[in-house]
LUMLO-833198 format. One record per residue (C-alpha): y, x, z; residue number from 1. Coordinates in steps of 0.1 Angstrom, whole numbers. Each point is the difference from the previous one (the first is absolute). Example, Ala and Ser with C-alpha at 12.3 -4.5 7.8 and 13.67 -1.06 7.14 Angstrom:
BEGIN
{{-45,123,78},1}
{{34,14,-7},2}
END
This chain:
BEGIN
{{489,-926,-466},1}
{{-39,4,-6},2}
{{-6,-32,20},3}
{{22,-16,-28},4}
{{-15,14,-22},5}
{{-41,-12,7},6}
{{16,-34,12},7}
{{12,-1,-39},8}
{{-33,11,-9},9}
{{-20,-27,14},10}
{{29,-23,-18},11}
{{-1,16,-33},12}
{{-43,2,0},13}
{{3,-41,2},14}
{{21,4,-32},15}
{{-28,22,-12},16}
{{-22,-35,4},17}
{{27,-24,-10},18}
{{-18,-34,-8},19}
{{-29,4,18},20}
{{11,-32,16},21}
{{-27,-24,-15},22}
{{-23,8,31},23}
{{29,3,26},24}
{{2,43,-2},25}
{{31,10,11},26}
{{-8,33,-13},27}
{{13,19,32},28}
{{-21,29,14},29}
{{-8,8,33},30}
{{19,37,12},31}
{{-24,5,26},32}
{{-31,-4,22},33}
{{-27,12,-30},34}
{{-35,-5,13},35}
{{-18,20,-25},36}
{{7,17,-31},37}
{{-20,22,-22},38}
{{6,39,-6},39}
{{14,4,-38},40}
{{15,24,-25},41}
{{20,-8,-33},42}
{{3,30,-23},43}
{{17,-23,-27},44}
{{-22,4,-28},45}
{{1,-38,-6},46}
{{32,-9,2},47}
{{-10,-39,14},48}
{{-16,12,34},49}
{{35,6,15},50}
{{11,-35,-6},51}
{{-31,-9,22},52}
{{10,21,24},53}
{{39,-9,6},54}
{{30,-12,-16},55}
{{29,17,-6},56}
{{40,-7,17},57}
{{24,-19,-18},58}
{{27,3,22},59}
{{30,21,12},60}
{{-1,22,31},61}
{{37,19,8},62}
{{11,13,-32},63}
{{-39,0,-19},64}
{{-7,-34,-21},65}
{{-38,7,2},66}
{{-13,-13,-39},67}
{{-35,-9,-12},68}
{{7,20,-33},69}
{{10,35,22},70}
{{-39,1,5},71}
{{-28,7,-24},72}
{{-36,13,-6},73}
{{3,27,-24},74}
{{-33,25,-8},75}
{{-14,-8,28},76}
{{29,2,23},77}
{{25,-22,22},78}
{{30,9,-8},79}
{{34,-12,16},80}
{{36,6,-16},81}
{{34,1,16},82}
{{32,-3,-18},83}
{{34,-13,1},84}
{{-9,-38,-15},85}
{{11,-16,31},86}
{{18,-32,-1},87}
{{35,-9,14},88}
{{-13,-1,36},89}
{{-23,34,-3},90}
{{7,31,-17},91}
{{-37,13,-7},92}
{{-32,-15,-10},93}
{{-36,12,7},94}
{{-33,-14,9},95}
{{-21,-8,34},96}
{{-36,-13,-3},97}
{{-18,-22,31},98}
{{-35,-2,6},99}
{{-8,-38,4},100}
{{-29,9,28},101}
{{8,16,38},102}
{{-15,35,9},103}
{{-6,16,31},104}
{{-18,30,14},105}
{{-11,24,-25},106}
{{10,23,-24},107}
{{27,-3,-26},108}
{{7,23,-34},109}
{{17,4,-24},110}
{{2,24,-30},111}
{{38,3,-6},112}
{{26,21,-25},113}
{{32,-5,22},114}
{{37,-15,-15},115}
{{16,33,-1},116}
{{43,-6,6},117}
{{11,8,33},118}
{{8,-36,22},119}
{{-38,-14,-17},120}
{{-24,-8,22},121}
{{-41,-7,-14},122}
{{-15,-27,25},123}
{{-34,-2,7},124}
{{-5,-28,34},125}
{{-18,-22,20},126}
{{25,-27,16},127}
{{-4,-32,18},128}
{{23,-27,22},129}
{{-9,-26,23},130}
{{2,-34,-10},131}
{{37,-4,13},132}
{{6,31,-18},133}
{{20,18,26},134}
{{-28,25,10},135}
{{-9,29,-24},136}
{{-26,23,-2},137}
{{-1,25,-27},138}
{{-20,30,-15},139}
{{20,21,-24},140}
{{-5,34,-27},141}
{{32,5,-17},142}
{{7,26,-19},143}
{{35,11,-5},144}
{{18,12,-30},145}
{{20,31,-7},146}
{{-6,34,9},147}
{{-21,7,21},148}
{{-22,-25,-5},149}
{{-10,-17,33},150}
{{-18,-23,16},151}
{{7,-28,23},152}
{{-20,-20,25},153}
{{11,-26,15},154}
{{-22,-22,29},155}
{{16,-31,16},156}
{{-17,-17,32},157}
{{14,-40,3},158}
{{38,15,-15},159}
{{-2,34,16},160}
{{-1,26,-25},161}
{{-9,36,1},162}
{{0,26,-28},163}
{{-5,38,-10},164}
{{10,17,-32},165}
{{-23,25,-12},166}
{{14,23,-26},167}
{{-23,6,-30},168}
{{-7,35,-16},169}
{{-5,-17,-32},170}
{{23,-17,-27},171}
{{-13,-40,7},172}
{{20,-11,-35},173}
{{-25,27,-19},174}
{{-33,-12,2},175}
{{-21,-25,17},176}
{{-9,9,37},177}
{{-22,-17,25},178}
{{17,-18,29},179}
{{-25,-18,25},180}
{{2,-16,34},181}
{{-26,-7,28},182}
{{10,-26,23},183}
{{-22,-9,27},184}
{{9,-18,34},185}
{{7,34,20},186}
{{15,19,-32},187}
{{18,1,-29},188}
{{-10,34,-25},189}
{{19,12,-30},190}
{{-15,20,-29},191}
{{13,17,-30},192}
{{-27,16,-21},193}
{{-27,-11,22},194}
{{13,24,25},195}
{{18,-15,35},196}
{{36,1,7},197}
{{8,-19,27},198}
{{-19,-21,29},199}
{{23,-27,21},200}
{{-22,-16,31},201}
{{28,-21,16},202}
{{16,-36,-12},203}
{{-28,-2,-26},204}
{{2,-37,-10},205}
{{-29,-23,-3},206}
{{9,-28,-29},207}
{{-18,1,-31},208}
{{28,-3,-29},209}
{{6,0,-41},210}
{{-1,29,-14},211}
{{31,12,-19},212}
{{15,22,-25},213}
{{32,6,-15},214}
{{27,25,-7},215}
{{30,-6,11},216}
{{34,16,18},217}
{{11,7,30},218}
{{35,17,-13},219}
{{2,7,-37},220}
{{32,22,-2},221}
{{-1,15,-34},222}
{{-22,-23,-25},223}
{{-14,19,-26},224}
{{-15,-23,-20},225}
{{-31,-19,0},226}
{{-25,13,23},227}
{{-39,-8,0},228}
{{-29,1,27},229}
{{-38,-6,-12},230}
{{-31,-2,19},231}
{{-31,10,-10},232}
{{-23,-21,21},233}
{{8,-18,33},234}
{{-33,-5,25},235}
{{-2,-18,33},236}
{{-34,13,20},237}
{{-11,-23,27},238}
{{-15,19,31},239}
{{-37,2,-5},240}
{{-3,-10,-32},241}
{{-9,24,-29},242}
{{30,12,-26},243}
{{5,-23,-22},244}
{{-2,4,-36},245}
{{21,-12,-25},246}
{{-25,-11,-37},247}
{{28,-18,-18},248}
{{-1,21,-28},249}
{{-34,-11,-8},250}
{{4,-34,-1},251}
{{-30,-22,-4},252}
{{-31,12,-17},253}
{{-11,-19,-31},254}
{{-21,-23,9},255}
{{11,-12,33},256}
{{8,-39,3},257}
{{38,-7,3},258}
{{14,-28,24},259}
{{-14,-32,-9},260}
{{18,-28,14},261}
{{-19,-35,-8},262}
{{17,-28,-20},263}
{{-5,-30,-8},264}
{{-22,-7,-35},265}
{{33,-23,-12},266}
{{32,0,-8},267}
{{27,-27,7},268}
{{33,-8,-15},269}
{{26,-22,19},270}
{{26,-16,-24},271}
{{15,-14,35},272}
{{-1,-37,-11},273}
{{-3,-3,41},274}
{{-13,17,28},275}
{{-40,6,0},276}
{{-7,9,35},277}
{{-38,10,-7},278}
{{16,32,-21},279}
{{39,6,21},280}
{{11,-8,36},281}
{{35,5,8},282}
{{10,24,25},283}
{{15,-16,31},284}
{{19,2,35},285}
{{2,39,-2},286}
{{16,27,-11},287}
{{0,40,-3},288}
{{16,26,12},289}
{{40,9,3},290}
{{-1,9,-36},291}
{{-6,-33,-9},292}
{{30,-25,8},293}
{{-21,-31,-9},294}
{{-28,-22,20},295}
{{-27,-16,-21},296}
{{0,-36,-4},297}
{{-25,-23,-19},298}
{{25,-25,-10},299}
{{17,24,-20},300}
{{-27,7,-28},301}
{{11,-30,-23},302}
{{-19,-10,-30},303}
{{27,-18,-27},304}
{{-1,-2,-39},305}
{{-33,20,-8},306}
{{8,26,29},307}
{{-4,17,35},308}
{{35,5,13},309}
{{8,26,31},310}
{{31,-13,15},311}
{{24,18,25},312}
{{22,-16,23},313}
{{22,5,34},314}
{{-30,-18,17},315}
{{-5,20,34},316}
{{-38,10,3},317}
{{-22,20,17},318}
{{32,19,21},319}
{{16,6,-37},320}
{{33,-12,-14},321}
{{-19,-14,-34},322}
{{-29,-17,-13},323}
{{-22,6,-32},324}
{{-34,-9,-15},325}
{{-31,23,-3},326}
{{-29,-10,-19},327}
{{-36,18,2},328}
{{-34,-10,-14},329}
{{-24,-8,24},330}
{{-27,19,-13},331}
{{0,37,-6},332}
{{-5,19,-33},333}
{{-11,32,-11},334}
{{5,26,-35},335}
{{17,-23,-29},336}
{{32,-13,-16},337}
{{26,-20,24},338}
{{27,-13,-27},339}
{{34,-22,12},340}
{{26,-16,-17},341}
{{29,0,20},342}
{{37,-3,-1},343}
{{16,21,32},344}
{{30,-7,27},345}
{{27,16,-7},346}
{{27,18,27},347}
{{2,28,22},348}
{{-28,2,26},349}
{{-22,-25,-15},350}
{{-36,14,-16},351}
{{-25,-22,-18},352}
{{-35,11,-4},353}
{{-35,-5,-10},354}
{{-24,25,16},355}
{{-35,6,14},356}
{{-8,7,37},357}
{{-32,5,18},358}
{{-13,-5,35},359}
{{4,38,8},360}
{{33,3,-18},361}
{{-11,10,-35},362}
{{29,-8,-23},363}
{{12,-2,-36},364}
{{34,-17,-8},365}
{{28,-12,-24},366}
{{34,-2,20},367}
{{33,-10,-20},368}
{{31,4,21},369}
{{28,-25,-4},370}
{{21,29,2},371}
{{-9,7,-32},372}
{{-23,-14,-19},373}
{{0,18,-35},374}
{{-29,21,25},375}
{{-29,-8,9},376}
{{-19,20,26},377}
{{-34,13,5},378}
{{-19,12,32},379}
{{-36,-2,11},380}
{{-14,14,34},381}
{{-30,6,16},382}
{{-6,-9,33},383}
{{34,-3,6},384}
{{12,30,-13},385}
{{20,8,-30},386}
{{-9,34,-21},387}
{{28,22,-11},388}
{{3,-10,-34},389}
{{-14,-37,7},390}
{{30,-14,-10},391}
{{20,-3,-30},392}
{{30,-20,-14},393}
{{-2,-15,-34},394}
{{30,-9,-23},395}
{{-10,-33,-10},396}
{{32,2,-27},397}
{{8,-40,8},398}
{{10,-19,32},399}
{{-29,-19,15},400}
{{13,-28,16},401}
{{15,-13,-34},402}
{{-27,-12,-13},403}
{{-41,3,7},404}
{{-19,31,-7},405}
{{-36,10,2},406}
{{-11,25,24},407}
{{-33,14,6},408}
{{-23,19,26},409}
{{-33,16,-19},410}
{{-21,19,28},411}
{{-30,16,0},412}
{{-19,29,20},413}
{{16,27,-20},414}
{{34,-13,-14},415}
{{30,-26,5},416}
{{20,-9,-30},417}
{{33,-24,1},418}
{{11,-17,-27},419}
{{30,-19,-6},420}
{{-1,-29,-31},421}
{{-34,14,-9},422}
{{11,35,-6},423}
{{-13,30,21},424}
{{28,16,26},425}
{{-17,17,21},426}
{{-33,18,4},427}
{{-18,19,29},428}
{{-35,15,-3},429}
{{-18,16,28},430}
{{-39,5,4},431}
{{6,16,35},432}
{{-3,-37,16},433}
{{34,1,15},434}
{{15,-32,-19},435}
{{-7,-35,17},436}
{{-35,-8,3},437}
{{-7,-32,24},438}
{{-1,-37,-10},439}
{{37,-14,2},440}
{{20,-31,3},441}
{{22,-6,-28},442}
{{36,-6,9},443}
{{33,-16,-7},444}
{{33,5,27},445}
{{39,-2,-5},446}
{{18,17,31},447}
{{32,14,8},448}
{{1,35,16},449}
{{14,8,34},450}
{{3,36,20},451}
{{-8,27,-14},452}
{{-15,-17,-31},453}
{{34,-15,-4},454}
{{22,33,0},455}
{{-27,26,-19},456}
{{-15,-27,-25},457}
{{8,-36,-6},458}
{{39,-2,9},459}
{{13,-21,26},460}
{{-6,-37,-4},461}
{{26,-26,3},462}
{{-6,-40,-4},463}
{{13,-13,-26},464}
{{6,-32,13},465}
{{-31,-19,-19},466}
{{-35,2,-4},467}
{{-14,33,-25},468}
{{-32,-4,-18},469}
{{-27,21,-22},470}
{{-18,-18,-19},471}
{{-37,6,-9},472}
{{-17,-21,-32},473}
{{-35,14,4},474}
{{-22,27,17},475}
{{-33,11,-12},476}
{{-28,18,3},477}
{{-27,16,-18},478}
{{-23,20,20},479}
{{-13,31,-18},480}
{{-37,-13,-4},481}
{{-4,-38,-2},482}
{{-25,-26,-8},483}
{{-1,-22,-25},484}
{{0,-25,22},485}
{{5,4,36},486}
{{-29,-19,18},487}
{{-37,-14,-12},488}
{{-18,-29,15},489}
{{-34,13,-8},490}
{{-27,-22,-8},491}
{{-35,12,14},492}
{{-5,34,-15},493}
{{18,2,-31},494}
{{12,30,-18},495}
{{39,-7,-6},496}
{{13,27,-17},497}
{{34,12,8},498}
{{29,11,-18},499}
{{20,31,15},500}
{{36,9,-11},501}
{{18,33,13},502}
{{34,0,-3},503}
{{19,26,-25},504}
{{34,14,0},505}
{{24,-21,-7},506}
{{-19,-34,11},507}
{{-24,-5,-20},508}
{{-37,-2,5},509}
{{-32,11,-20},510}
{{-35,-10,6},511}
{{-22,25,17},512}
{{-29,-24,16},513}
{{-23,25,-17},514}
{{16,32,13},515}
{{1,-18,39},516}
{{-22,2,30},517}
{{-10,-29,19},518}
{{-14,-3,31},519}
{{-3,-29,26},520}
{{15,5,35},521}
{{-22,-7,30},522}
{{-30,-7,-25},523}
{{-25,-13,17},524}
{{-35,24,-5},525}
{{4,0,-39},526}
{{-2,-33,-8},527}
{{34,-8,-11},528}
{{5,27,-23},529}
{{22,10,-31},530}
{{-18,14,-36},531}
{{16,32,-11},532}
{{18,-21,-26},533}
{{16,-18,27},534}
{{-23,-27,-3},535}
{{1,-24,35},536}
{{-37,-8,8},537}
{{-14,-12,30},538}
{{11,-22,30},539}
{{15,6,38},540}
{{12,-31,22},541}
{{34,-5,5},542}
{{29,16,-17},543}
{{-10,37,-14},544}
{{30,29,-14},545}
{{-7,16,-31},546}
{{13,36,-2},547}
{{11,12,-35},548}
{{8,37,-5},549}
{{19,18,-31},550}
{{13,35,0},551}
{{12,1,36},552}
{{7,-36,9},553}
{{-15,-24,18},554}
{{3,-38,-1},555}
{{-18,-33,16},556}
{{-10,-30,-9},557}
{{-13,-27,19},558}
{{-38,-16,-9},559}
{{-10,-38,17},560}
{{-34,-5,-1},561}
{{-16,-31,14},562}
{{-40,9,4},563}
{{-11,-30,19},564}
{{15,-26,-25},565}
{{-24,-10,-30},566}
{{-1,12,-35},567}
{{4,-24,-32},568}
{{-28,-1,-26},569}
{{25,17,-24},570}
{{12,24,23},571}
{{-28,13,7},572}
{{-11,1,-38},573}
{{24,20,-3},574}
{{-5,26,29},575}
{{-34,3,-11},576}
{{0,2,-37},577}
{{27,33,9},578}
{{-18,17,30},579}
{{-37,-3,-23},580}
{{16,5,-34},581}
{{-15,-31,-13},582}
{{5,1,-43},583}
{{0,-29,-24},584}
{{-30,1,-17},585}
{{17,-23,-28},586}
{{30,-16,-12},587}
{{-7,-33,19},588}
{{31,-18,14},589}
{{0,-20,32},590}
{{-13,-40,-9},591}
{{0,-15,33},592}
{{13,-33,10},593}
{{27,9,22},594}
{{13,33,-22},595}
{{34,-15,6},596}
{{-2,10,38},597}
{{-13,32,-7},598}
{{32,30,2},599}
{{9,22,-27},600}
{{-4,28,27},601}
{{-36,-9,2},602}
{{-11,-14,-35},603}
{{-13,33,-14},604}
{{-23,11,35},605}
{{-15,-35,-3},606}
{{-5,1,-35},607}
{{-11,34,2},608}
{{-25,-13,27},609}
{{-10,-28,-18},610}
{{-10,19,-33},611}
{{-22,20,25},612}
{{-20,-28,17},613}
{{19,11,32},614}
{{13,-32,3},615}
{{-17,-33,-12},616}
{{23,-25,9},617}
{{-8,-36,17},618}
{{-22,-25,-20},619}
{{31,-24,-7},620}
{{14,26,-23},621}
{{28,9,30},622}
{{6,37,13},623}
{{20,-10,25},624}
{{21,31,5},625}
{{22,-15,34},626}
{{-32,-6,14},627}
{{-11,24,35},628}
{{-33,18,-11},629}
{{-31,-9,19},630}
{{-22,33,12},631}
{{-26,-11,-27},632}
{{20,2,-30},633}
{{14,33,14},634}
{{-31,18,4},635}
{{-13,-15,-32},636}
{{27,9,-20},637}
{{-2,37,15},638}
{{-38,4,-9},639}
{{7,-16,-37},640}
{{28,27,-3},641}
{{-23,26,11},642}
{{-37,-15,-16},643}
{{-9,2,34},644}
{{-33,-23,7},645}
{{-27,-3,25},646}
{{-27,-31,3},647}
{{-25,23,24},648}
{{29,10,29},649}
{{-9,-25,29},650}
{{35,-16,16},651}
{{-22,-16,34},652}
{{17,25,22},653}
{{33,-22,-3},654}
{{1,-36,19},655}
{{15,-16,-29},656}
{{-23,14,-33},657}
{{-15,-35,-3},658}
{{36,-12,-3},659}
{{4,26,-35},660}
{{-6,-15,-33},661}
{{-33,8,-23},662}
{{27,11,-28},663}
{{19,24,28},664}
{{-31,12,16},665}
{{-9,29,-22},666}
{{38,15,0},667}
{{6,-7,36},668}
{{-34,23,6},669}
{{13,29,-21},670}
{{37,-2,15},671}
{{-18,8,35},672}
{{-25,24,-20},673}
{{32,21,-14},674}
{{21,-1,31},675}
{{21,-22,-13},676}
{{0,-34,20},677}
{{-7,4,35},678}
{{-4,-30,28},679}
{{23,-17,17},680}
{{4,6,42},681}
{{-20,-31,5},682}
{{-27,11,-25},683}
{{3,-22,-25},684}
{{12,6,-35},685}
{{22,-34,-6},686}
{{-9,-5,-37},687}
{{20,-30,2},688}
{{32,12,19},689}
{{32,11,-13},690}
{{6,39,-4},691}
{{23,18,14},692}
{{23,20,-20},693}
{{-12,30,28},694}
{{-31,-10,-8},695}
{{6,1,-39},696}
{{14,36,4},697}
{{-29,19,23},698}
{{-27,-12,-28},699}
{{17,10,-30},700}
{{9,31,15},701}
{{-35,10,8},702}
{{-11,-15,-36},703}
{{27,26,-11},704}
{{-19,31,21},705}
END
C-alpha cells in the first residue's frame, strides 16, 4: 500500500505544478538518488516555510482520503486532523505532508504531541523506491495510539521489513515529546527524549528518500471523534554538518534588499490585430506531462476579429489524444501589472489560463476550469513549489466563458493582488521573500486534464466532436517602474532627462523620477554617468542599460550611443549651453538666415548662446544648425562660454599650429592651458576637421571639472 501511496505522490506533486507547461516541466519529482541536501529545521513560526519544504496528499489511501484542509500551521505548530469526512470510497479523512527534496544519512527529529485513540498511528519517515517502484527502502518512528502509548519502528531493506515496538512510560497524546533517529550505513538509532531506545545493525537500507508525516490508521475500531496530531518542529541533521537552526520567526531585518528581478523599462499591450512574433512565439511540437492530455501546436493560436484564439481539437500530438495553442512572450518581465481580457472554454476538463512562469519554476496564475467557470482560481509557487495557503478559489459570481472579463496579475517583492473587472479579489502580503521573485514569461494555455489531474481536479474530458476555443482580446503589461520612454539615441553628451512612473495599486502610475535612483550598468570609469536627478550625462560606445531604482524595484532601460559619429552645430549648442550653464544675457531672439532649419528643441540653447557671444554665426547671416562642427568652432565656442583667452601660450609643439587660424589661436592656447583640449594621436590638433561627438563629450566634461 505505501508504494501506492508515494507513486500517488509523485502524481499529485505535478498537480501541485499544474501549468508549468510553458517551458516543457512536467512537474514530476524524482523519488530517489539525492546527491546533496542541506541539514534543516522548520519550527513553523512562519507558516509559508512548509510549503517550501513539501506539499501535502490529496488522495485516498484504504479507507483515509488524505485532504489539504486536514493540515494547518496554527501558533507555531503543524497540526494534522482526522475525522470521519471521508467520501463514498473512504471512510476517514486526515493529512500526510512530503518533503519535495531526498535525505539520507543523518539524523531526523521531530517534536510531536501524539493522536491519542487507540488504532492511530503518528508517522514520522524517511522512504524511497527505485525508479520501477518495486524496491522499498524505508526508515520509520510511529507512534501508536491508545493506552499505553507506544512506539513503533519500522526499517525496510529493498521490501524486507523489520520492526520493534517499544512501550512508552509516558502518555504521547499529553504533551510534546522528542522522537529522533540516527541512520548511518551500519545503524539505525532511536531516541525519545534524547535518550536511546533501540539500535538495529542488520538490513539498514542505503536510499536517500522524502521525508514524511502523517497520522493515520492502521485499525480504527471505535471512532471517537475527531482526533489531532501537531508537531512542534521537524529537523533533518546531515552527518557532519552543524544543527541547524530554524530564524523564520525573524524574518528579514529592515533594511535588507528584497528580490529584485529586472524588467523591462516598457510596457506593451497586444490588442491581437495579428500575431507580433518580436513580443509571443507559439509553443510547438511538445507537450507536458500525463496531466496534461494536449500537445502544443503553433497552428492552433489563431488571430480572427481583433483576437488571439486558443483552439482545441482531436489533433494527435506530441503522444497525446488532442491539440491546443500556447502563447508566451518572448522576453521576460519582472514586479508590475499583467491584465487580460479573456472569454474561457467551457466543459469538463478543459482549463484556460493566463499566468507567469520563470526559468526556475517561479509562478503566479489565473486558471478557470470549464468545469465550472463561475470560479476562477489562484496559485503562485516558488521554485516549483506551492505554500500551504498559496492557493485560493474565488467566486467570480458570473460564468466566464459567456462573455469577456478582465483579469489581472499585480506582483511585486512583497505582495500579489488579483483582480477580476478591476476590483481587488485577492491579496497576499509577505516580507519574508517567499512569494515569486525571478523575471517570468507571461503566459496564455487552454488544456484538457488527464490522470490524476483528471480524477482530483479538472473532471474527465470528452471531445465534443468540434473544435473549443478561449478567446483572448488583449494582454498587457505595465512593469512596476517604467520610463517614459523606453530607449534614447543620445546625441554626444546630452543631459536627457527622464521621466520615471511606479506603478500603484490598482494600475495606475505616479511620477517618482525625483524619488528614483539611477545608475548606469557596466559604466565605463565614470564617464557615462547619471545626475542625482536622474539626469543622463556623458557618453559610452555602443548600446548602455540605465538602471532605475524606487522603493524596492528595479528596472532597465536601454541607452545607444554613437561616440565616433559627428555632432551638429545645434546639437552641440545645445550640450554645451546645459553642461556650462550658459544664461541669456538679454531678450534677443535668434535672426539668422536659415532660423527655419533651426529645431524647436534647440532654439532656446542657440539663442541662449547667441545672446552670450558664444556663438557668432557665419558671415552670410546663416547658423547652419545640420551642419558637423569643425574642432575650431568647438574650442572657440568653449573658451567664449568660459572667457577663456590666451595670446602668450605658444601652440609649436603640435605639427599642424601653423594650420590654426589668428582668430582661434588665442582660445586654442587656453583650451591646452586649462586641460581642456588635448592632441590628437598623430600630434596634431585638426582645427579644421570634424569633431567627434566622443570628442565633444571628453572636453566639456573636463570644462565641467
Amino acid at each position: 500500500m505505501l508504494n501506492k501511496i508515494i507513486r500517488q505522490a509523485s502524481i499529485v506533486s505535478l498537480i501541485a505544478v499544474i501549468c508549468l507547461g510553458g517551458l516543457g516541466i512536467s512537474g514530476s519529482r524524482s523519488i530517489v538518488y539525492a546527491e546533496k541536501v542541506d541539514s534543516f529545521m522548520d519550527n513553523f513560526n512562519d507558516p509559508q516555510k512548509i510549503g517550501t519544504l513539501g506539499y501535502l496528499a490529496s488522495w485516498p489511501q484504504g479507507k483515509i482520503q488524505w485532504k489539504t484542509d486536514h493540515a494547518e500551521v496554527v501558533d507555531g505548530k503543524f497540526v494534522l486532523t482526522f475525522d470521519d469526512s471521508g467520501n463514498e470510497e473512504t471512510t476517514y479523512a486526515s493529512a500526510q505532508f512530503t518533503t519535495f527534496d531526498n535525505y539520507g544519512y543523518g539524523r531526523y527529529s521531530a517534536s510531536i504531541k501524539a493522536a491519542k485513540d487507540e488504532g492511530l498511528i503518528t508517522n514520522f519517515y524517511v522512504y524511497s523506491a527505485n525508479e520501477d517502484w518495486t524496491l522499498e527502502n524505508i526508515v520509520e518512528a510511529r507512534v501508536l495510539g491508545g493506552s499505553p502509548s507506544k512506539l513503533n519502528i519500522r526499517w525496510t531493506k529493498d521490501n524486507i521489513r523489520k520492526e520493534k515496538f517499544i512501550t512508552l512510560n509516558f502518555d504521547a497524546s499529553a504533551e510534546y515529546n522528542d522522537y529522533a533517529f540516527e541512520w548511518s550505513e551500519d545503524a539505525i538509532k532511536w531516541y525519545v527524549n534524547d535518550e536511546l531506545v533501540t539500535t538495529a545493525t542488520d538490513g539498514i537500507p542505503s536510499n536517500p528518500g522524502g521525508l514524511i508525516v502523517n497520522l493515520m490508521a492502521d485499525d480504527v475500531v471505535n471512532y471517537t471523534g475527531p482526533n489531532q496530531a501537531s508537531f512542534d518542529y521537524i529537523k533533518y541533521q546531515k552527518f557532519g554538518e552543524v544543527d541547524p537552526e530554524d530564524d523564520t520567526d525573524q524574518g528579514p531585518p529592515n533594511g535588507v534588499e528584497p528580490p529584485e528581478p529586472t524588467s523591462s523599462a516598457y510596457s506593451f499591450t497586444d490588442g491581437f490585430d495579428s500575431f507580433n512574433n518580436e513580443l509571443w512565439y507559439k509553443s510547438d511540437g511538445w507537450g507536458n506531462g500525463p496531466d496534461f492530455n494536449v500537445g502544443w501546436q503553433a497552428d492552433h493560436v489563431e488571430f480572427s476579429d481583433g483576437k488571439m484564439v486558443l483552439r482545441l481539437d482531436d489533433t494527435p500530438s506530441s503522444g497525446k489524444p488532442y491539440s491546443s495553442g500556447e502563447y508566451a512572450t518572448t522576453a521576460l518581465h519582472g514586479y508590475g501589472r499583467i491584465e487580460g481580457r479573456l472569454k474561457v472554454a467551457k466543459g469538463d476538463g478543459l482549463v484556460s489560463s493566463i499566468f507567469t512562469y520563470s526559468p526556475n519554476a517561479d509562478k503566479i496564475d489565473i486558471e478557470i476550469l470549464g468545469k465550472d467557470p463561475t470560479k476562477m482560481e489562484t496559485n503562485y509557487y516558488v521554485k516549483g513549489v506551492r505554500g500551504l495557503k498559496a492557493h485560493a478559489i474565488i467566486d467570480l459570481g458570473f460564468d466566464a466563458s459567456a462573455d469577456f472579463h478582465d483579469y489581472a496579475i499585480e506582483w511585486s517583492w512583497n505582495y500579489i493582488r488579483w483582480y477580476v473587472d478591476g476590483e481587488l479579489v485577492r491579496n497576499v502580503e509577505s516580507n519574508k521573500g517567499d512569494l515569486p521573485s525571478e523575471s517570468s514569461t507571461i503566459m496564455a494555455n487552454l488544456w484538457a486534464g488527464a490522470g490524476a489531474a483528471a480524477d482530483t481536479w479538472t473532471n474527465k474530458f470528452d471531445y465534443p466532436g468540434t473544435p473549443i476555443r478561449a478567446y483572448y482580446d488583449s494582454i498587457k503589461f505595465t512593469p512596476e517602474i517604467s520610463f517614459s520612454k523606453p530607449s534614447y539615441e543620445l546625441r554626444a553628451g546630452e543631459t536627457i532627462s527622464t521621466t520615471v512612473f511606479s506603478l500603484v495599486p490598482g494600475g495606475a502610475e505616479i511620477d517618482v523620477t525625483s524619488e528614483a535612483s539611477y545608475r548606469f550598468v557596466g559604466e565605463d570609469n565614470g564617464v557615462v554617468r547619471l545626475t542625482d536627478d536622474g539626469n543622463l550625462v556623458g557618453l559610452k560606445e555602443g548600446t548602455s542599460v540605465i538602471q532605475a531604482t524606487y522603493q524596492n524595484t528595479t528596472a532597465l532601460a536601454n541607452v545607444t550611443i554613437r561616440p565616433d559619429n559627428t555632432i551638429s552645430r545645434a546639437e552641440f549648442t545645445v550640450m554645451l549651453v546645459k553642461a556650462l550653464s550658459v544664461k541669456n544675457e538679454d531678450d534677443s531672439k535668434i535672426e539668422f538666415t536659415d532660423e527655419a532649419k533651426i529645431g524647436d528643441w534647440a532654439k532656446q540653447a542657440i539663442a541662449q548662446a547667441t545672446s552670450a557671444k558664444v556663438t557668432l554665426g557665419y558671415e552670410d547671416g546663416s547658423f547652419r544648425p545640420d551642419s558637423p562642427i569643425t574642432r575650431n568652432e568647438m574650442v572657440s565656442m568653449i573658451a567664449r562660454a568660459m572667457q577663456l583667452s590666451n595670446e602668450a601660450y605658444s601652440l609649436t609643439s603640435f605639427d599642424d599650429h601653423d594650420d590654426i587660424p589668428s582668430w582661434a589661436r588665442p582660445y586654442f592656447a587656453a583650451a591646452i592651458e586649462h586641460g581642456i583640449l588635448e592632441g590628437r594621436p598623430n600630434n596634431e590638433l585638426g582645427p579644421f576637421e570634424i569633431a567627434t561627438r566622443a570628442e565633444a563629450v571628453m572636453m566639456l566634461l573636463r570644462a565641467g571639472k
